[in-house]
C-alpha positions, 0 to 999 in steps of 0.5 A, spaced: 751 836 088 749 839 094 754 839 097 758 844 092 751 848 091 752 849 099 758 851 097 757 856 092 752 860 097 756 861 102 762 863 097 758 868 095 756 870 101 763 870 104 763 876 098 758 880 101 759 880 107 766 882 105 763 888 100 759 890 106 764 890 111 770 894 107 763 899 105 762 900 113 770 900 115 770 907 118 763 906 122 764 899 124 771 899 127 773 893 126 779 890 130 782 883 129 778 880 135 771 883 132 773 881 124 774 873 126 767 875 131 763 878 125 766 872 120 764 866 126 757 868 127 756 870 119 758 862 117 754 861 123 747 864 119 750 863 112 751 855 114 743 855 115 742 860 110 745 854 105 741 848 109 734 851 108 735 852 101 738 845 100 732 842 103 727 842 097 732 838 093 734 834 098 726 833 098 725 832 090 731 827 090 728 823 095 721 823 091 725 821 085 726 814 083 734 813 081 732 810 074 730 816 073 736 820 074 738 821 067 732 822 064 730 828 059 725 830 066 730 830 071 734 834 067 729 839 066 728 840 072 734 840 075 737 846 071 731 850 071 731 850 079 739 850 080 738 857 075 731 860 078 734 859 086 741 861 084 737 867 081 734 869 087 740 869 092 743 873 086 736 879 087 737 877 095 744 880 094 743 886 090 736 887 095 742 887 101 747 893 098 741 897 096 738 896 104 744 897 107 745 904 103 738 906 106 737 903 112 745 900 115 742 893 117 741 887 113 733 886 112 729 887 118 721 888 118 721 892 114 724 888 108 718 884 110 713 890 110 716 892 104 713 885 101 706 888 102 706 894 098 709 891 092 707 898 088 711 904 091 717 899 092 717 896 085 717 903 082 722 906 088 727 902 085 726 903 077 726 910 078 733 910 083 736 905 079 739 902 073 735 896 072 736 894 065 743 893 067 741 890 074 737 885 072 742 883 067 747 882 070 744 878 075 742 874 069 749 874 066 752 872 074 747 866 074 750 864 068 755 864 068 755 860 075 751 855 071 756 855 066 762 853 071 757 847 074 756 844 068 764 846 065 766 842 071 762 837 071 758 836 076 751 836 074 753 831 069 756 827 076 749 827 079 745 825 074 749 818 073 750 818 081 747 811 083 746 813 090 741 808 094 734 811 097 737 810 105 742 815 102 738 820 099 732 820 105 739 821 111 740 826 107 734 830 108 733 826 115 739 830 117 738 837 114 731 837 117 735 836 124 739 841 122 734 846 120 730 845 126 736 846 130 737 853 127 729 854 127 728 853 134 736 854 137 740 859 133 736 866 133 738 872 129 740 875 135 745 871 137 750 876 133 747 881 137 752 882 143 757 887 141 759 894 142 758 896 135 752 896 131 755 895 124 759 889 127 753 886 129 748 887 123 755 885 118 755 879 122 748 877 120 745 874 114 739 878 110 736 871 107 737 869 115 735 876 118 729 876 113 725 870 116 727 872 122 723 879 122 718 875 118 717 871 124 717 875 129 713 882 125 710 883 132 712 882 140 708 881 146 711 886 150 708 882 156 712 875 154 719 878 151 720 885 157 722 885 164 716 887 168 713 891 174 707 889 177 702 893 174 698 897 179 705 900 181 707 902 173 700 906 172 701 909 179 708 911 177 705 914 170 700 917 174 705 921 178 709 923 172 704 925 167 701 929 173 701 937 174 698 942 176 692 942 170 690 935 171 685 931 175 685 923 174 679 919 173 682 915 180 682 907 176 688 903 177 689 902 170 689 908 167 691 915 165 686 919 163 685 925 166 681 931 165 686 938 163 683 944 166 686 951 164 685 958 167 686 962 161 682 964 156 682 959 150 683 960 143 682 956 137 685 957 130 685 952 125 692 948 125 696 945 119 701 940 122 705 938 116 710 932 118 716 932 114 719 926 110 725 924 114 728 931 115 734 930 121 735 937 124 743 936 122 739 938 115 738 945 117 743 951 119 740 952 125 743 945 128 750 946 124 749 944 117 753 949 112 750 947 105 744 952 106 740 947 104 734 949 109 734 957 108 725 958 109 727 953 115 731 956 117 728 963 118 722 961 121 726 957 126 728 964 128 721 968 129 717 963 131 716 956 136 722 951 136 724 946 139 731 945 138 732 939 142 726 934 140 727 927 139 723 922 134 719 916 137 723 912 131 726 911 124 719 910 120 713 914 118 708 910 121 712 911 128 712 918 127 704 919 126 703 915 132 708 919 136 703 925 134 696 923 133 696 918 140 702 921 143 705 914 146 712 911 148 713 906 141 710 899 144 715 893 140 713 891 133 709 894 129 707 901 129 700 902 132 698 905 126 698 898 122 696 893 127 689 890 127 683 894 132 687 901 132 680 904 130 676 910 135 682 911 139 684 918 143 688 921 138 690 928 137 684 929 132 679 927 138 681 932 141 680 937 136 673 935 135 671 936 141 674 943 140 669 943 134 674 942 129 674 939 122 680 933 122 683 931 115 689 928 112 693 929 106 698 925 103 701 925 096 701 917 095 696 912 096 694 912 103 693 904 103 700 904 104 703 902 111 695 902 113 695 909 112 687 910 110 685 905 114 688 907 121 686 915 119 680 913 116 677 909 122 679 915 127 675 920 124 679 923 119 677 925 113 682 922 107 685 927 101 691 921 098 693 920 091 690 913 091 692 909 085 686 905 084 679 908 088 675 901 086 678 898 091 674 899 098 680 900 103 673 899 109 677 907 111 670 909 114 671 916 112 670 919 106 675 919 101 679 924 096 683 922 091 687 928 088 685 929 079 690 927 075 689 935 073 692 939 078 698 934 079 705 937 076 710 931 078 709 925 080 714 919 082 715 912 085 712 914 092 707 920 090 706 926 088 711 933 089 710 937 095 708 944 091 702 939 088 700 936 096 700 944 098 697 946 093 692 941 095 692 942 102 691 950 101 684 948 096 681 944 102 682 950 107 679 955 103 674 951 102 673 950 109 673 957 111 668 958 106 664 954 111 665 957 117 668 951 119 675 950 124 679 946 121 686 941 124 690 937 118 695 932 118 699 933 112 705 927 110 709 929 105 713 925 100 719 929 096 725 927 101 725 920 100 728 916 095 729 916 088 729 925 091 726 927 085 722 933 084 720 938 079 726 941 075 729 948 074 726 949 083 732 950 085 739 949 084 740 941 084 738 937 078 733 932 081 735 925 082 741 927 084 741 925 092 738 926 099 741 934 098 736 936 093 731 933 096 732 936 102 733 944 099 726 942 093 722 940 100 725 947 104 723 951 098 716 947 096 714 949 104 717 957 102 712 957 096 707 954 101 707 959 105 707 964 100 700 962 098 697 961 105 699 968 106 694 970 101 689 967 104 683 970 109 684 964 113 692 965 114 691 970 120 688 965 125 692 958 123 697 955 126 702 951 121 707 947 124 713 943 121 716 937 123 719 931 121 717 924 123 723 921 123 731 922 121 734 920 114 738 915 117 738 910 123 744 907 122 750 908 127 754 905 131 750 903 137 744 899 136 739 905 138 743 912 136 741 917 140 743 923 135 739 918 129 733 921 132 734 928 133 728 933 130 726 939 129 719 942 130 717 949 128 710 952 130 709 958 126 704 963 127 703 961 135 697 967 138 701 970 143 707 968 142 714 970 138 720 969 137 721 962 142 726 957 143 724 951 147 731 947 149 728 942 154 729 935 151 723 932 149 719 928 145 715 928 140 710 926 143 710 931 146 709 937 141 700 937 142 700 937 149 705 943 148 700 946 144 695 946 148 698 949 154 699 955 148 691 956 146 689 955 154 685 949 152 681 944 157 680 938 155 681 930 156 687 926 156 689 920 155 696 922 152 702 920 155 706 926 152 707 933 156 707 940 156 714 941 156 714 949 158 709 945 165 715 947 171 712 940 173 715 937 167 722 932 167 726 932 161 726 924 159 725 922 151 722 915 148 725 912 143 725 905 139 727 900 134 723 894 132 726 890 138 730 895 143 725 901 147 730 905 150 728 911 156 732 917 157 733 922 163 737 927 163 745 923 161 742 916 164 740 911 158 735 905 159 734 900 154 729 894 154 730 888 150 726 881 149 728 876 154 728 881 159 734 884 158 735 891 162 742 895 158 743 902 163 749 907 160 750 915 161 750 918 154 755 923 152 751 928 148 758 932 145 761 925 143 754 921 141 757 915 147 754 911 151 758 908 156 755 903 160 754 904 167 751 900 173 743 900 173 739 905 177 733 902 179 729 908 179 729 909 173 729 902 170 721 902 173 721 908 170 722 907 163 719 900 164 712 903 167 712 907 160 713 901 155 708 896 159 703 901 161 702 903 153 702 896 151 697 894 156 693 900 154 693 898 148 692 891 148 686 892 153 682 897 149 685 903 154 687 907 149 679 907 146 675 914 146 
């Protein structure tokens, strides 16, 4: 019985694998040497994908005596675990296709955080699929499988087997060894030494890979990366970080430094609205021709923009902590999720030095991805949709939950984007009613899945894709700023728009350098018009951009830079969960666990990486960033 239960999984496996590869045929440019690679390795992880699941019944037939065989019990039991545990490879299958669609990849830690936060995720799927049906045909499949086991008789054979005890317990000895094998030896890594990033992920199993990620949800940088001595990496930081403008504290192990400028500083209020994954190909401006972006696309022409920005990551949470710690994205989780993130020299600290007011407004509920907790714990005051306010998220701020009364549409993941602006203009009067400067960090929502919005907006029916999300949330911003300009406040406030990280991550390398291009648009700039900043840069390096603009002295322990300095040097940071890569001018540097060190020159027009030999100065270089941010962050250097 386990032998053909092990068959069954890999059978449907093999189907998976197969499904997926024909999907991503064009990308994944699979030739014959690659197709027996991708099928290898995927028997490699389906085998122990089928030994894990194997071991508790071989587990159960060990703890029970043979008489017992053909008893009413034992019957009971076997069905009922045969149809629960075919039943759950059946949803993990289901799970794999709607993944790969959003994200490219077999399951990854994010699968793994999505297991947290049970309540967006749950409704995400009711309100972008047909669950009826989904649900009952895993059911009729499971079924139906059943049915053929029962058919060919091969519960009836395993209920009158007469197998010894010695027999029943080698079994389990050696599909014991076999497991620790797999856990100890056989990574999911292993399938990630290719060309192509589809052949790799194609390669894996999900169940395989989900276990993987849930293994490893954070990464010691200091165990898993190459290093350089320690000393010299913050010398070297010191030396890129320095301009004109700044002095140092003179620690080894430090970056603070003081920014003195000699111009005279202003201090409007500033709305910074971070845009659900709006890739740049989205706007007219970089190219798009489906006139998605119209509002955007005007401000883009008469205000700041930077039209060579890069997002940090291909999350939300990586996109807040680019912009509110303005660091290099360390591997695993965001900062924003990770325990002793609290009373950190964030962007708002800098404000509030300036004597502002700091605020965050999100259209969910901000106890997803730990959004409440880390704000909250850095002085930000919290305005969310919170589902249930008796449960005390220990934010250490006050807390706003928006009233049902003033929410016009609400999905899955929040309420619409008019009703967060809506909500954001209401704050902004009142703190200008105090006489109080005011910086807000604004998360909307509506350019994510399911992509529905409130009807007759615009000229795309709601739910219908990623298009009409992208055009209701380019709308919702114009009506935004329609009301804003009414406002005796508008004059004196800067309102900047920019994504937090692309729509999609997935291509063809494991780090997609075109995956992470973003806009940013800062309106209403004092002193400055029509501008474009061409240079490439980080997100991180928006706030810092800023400030240069309103002439501002103030303390810094960022590692984002004024782009406009003449001191400054074109490089971007970017990461996945595993891989940080570094890149200076064409010249890409990937770092990845086990000390691996990748060099390539990037052709930007043909999105290629080609691998080069290394060049040492910039490995130090891009290795000096990623050790010296998590070492600050791990020894409390980062703390206010």
């Amino acid at each position: 019985m386990l032998l053909r239960f092990g068959g069954m999984m890999l059978l449907l496996s093999f189907i998976v694998r197969m499904a997926l590869l024909i999907w991503s045929w064009p990308d994944a440019a699979i030739g014959f040497a690659s197709f027996f690679r991708v099928l290898g390795y995927g028997l490699l992880f389906d085998i122990g994908v089928a030994v894990f699941f194997s071991l508790p019944y071989a587990l159960y037939l060990v703890l029970v005596p043979a008489k017992w065989n053909d008893t009413f019990v034992n019957r009971a039991i076997t069905y009922t675990g045969f149809f629960l545990t075919t039943l759950i490879l059946m949803f993990s299958f289901f799970a794999e296709f709607t993944f790969w669609e959003e994200f490219g990849s077999r399951f990854n830690f994010i699968a793994v955080d999505y297991l947290i936060y049970t309540y967006e995720v749950i409704n995400n799927i009711n309100e972008s699929y047909p669950l009826p049906i989904l649900i009952g045909s895993m059911l009729a499949i499971t079924a139906v499988l059943m049915w053929f086991f029962v058919r060919r008789g091969w519960f009836r054979m395993a209920f009158r087997g007469q197998s010894t005890f010695l027999q029943r317990i080698s079994v389990l000895v050696a599909l014991v060894i076999i497991a620790a094998v797999y856990a100890l030896w056989v990574p999911n890594s292993l399938a990630e030494n290719g060309r192509n990033r589809y052949q790799d992920e194609l390669a894996k199993a999900g169940v395989y890979s989900f276990f993987s990620a849930f293994k490893n949800n954070e990464l010691n940088y200091e165990h898993f990366y190459r290093l350089i001595d320690n000393k010299e990496a913050f010398a070297m930081m010191r030396h890129q970080l320095g301009d004109s403008l700044s002095t140092f504290d003179g620690k080894d192990f430090s970056i603070r430094r003081s920014i003195n400028d000699s111009g005279d500083a202003v201090r409007p209020n500033v709305i910074l609205v971070t845009i659900e994954s709006l890739s740049a190909d989205f706007l007219g401006r970089f190219g798009n021709t489906n006139g998605l972006t119209p509002v955007l696309d005007s401000l883009a022409r008469e205000s700041v923009v930077f039209t060579n920005m890069y997002a940090t990551g291909t999350r939300t949470v990586r996109g807040m902590e680019a912009l509110t710690l303005a660091v290099p994205p360390t591997p695993g989780s965001s900062i924003v999720r990770r325990p002793g993130n609290e009373n950190l020299s964030t962007v708002g600290a800098i404000f509030r030095q300036q004597g502002y007011a700091t605020g965050f407004f999100y259209g969910g509920d901000g106890f997803f991805d730990n959004m409440n907790k880390f704000f909250g714990s850095n002085g930000y005051s919290i305005t969310d949709k919170g589902r249930n306010m008796l449960v005390d998220d220990d934010i250490g701020s006050a807390r706003t939950t928006i009233p049902d009364s003033l929410i016009n549409f609400r999905n899955a993941w929040g309420i619409c984007d008019e009703d967060l602006y809506h909500t954001v203009i209401r704050d902004a009067d009142a703190r200008h009613a105090a006489g109080k400067p005011f910086f807000d960090f604004v998360m909307t929502t509506s350019n994510h899945r399911p992509f529905t919005y409130p009807e007759g907006k615009i000229d795309i029916p709601s739910g219908s894709g990623r298009d009409g999300a992208v055009k209701y949330t380019d709308y919702a911003i114009g009506q935004f700023l329609k009301t804003a300009r009414t406002k005796p406040w508008f004059n004196n406030t800067v309102i900047i728009f920019v994504a937090d990280h692309c729509a999609s991550s997935a291509g063809k390398n494991e780090i997609d350098i075109s995956k992470y291009h973003i806009p940013a648009i800062v309106c209403n700039l004092p002193g400055a018009g029509a501008m474009e900043i061409g240079k490439m840069c980080s997100q991180i390096d928006l706030f810092p951009t800023l400030f240069c603009f309103l002439n501002w002295d103030y303390s810094s322990n960022l590692y984002g830079e004024n782009v406009l300095s003449p001191d400054y040097s074109e490089r971007i940071m970017l990461g996945t969960y595993q891989k940080l890569a570094y890149m200076k001018n064409d010249r890409l540097v990937i770092l990845s666990p086990q000390q691996v060190v990748e060099t390539f020159r990037y052709n930007k027009a043909s999105n290629e990486q080609v691998p080069v030999p290394a060049d040492q100065p910039l490995v130090k270089e891009a290795i000096a960033n990623y050790q010296t941010a998590y070492y600050l962050f791990k020894n409390g250097g980062m703390k206010l």
